[in-house]
N, C-alpha and C positions, 0 to 999 in steps of 0.2 A: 504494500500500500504506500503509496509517494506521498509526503509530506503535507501535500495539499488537498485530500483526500481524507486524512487524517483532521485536518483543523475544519476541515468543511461538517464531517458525521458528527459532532455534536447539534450543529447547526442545521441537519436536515432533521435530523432525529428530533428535534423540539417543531420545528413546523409538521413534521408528520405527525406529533403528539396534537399538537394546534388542530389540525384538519381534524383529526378522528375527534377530537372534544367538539368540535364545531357542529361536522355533521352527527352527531350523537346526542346533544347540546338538550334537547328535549327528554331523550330519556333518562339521563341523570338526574336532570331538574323534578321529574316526575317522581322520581325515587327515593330524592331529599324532601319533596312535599311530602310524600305519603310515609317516610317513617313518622313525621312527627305524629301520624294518625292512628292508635292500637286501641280498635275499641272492638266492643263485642254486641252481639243480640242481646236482648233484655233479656231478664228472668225473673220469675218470683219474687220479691225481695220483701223483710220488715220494713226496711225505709227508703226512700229518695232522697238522694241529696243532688240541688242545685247551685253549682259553684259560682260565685260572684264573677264578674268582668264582662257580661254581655249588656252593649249598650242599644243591643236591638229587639231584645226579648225573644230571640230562637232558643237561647235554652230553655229559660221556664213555659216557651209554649211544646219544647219537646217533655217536656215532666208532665206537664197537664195532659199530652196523648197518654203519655205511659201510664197516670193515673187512670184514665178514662179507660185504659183497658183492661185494667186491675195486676198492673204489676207489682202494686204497693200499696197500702193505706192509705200514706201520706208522703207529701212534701217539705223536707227542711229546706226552706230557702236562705243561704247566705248573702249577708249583705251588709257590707262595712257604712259606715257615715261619709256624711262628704258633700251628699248629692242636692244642694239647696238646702240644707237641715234638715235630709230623710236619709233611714237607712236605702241602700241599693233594693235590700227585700222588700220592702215595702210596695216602693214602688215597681218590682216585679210582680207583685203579686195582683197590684189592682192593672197591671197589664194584659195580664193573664185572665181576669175576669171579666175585662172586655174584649176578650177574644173569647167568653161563654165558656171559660174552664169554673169552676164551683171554688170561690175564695176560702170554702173548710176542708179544703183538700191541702191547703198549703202553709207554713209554718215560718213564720218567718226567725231568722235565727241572726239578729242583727251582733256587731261586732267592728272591736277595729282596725284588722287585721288587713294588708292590703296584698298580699303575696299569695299562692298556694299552697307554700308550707307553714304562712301563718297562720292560713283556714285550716288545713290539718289539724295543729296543734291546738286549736278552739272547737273541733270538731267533732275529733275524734271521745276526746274523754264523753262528749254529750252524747254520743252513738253508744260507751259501752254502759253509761250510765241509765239508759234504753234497753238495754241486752239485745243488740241489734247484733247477727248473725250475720247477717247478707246484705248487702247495700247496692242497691243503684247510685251511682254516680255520674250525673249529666254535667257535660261541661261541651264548649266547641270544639267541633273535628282537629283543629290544630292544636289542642290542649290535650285531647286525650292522654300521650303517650304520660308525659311528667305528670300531669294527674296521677294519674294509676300508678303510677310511680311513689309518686309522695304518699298519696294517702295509701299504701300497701306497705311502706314503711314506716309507717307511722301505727299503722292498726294489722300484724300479721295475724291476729287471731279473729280478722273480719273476713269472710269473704268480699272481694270487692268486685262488682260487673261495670265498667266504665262504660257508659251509653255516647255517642256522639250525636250532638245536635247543631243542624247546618250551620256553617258560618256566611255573610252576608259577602263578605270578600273574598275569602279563602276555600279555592278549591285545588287540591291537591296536583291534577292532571294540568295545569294552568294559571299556578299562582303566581309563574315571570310575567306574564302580560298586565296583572293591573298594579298599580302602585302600592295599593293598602293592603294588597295581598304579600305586597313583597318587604312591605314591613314586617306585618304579621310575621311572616318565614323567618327573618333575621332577627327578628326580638326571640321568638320562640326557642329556634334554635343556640341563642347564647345563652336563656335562658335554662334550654334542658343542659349545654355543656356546662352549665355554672352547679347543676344540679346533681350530675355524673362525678365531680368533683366535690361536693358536700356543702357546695358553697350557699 
């Protein structure tokens, strides 16, 4: 191999890396939306829990399906202060009633906690305090995975079923094209490495 052949292979070797990311460039990006995404079918549970941070009311209209079809009793709703001087529950709750869900199905569980593993750590003692077995946990598709995460390290002797309820921006197969989707992906994801880490 002549000298110049030699200083050139690193240099083709990095645009042929370039090419194959480019034209692939979709299904990697599909791959990094969709781990953040680990959720399961509902099942049976003693409680629901709906996690705080949806400022559009798809989680707690996904809780009030799952009530309506008797996958639980009831609904804990979490909801820290903040919001005008109301809890977030609160006003999920009377969200949800005007979308014709039954406001004695849901519980509000206000707090002032702003993180997910703050809500854990406020959440879980009130779940064994319950003798709560089994738990749905609804939160947004892009939340799932550090969800279930946190609260299963937090509570190992709960069962936990993390339910996914749509996000208004975030959709796995196509979260590089809109902008608040691609927030969404970059907070989440420092988010779960901060979590992978203990942080």
């Amino acid at each position: 191999m002549t000298a110049l052949r030699r200083r050139l292979l690193p240099w083709v070797s990095v645009v042929i890396l370039l090419a194959v990311v480019a034209a692939t460039h979709t299904l990697w990006l599909e791959l990094l939306g969709g781990f953040l995404v680990r959720a399961e079918p509902p099942a049976r549970a003693d409680l629901l829990v709906v996690l705080a941070g949806d400022f559009y009311g798809l989680r707690i209209l996904r809780a009030g399906q799952l009530l309506r079809e008797g996958f639980a009793p009831k609904a804990l709703v979490s909801g820290p202060e903040g919001f005008y001087g109301f809890h977030e529950s609160e006003l999920a709750i009377r969200f949800a009633a005007r979308h014709g869900f039954a406001e004695s199905g849901f519980e509000p569980f206000p707090h002032r906690e702003t993180s997910t593993r703050g809500e854990a750590a406020v959440i879980v003692p009130e779940l064994r305090r319950r003798g709560v077995r089994r738990l749905l946990l609804v939160t947004s598709n892009f939340h799932t995975r550090r969800a279930g995460s946190v609260f299963r390290a937090a509570a190992p002797d709960i069962e936990i079923i993390v339910v996914a309820a749509p996000d208004r921006d975030f959709e796995p197969a196509s979260w590089w094209r809109h902008r608040e989707a691609q927030k969404k992906f970059l907070l989440e994801w420092l988010k779960t490495m901060a979590n992978l880490v203990g942080y």
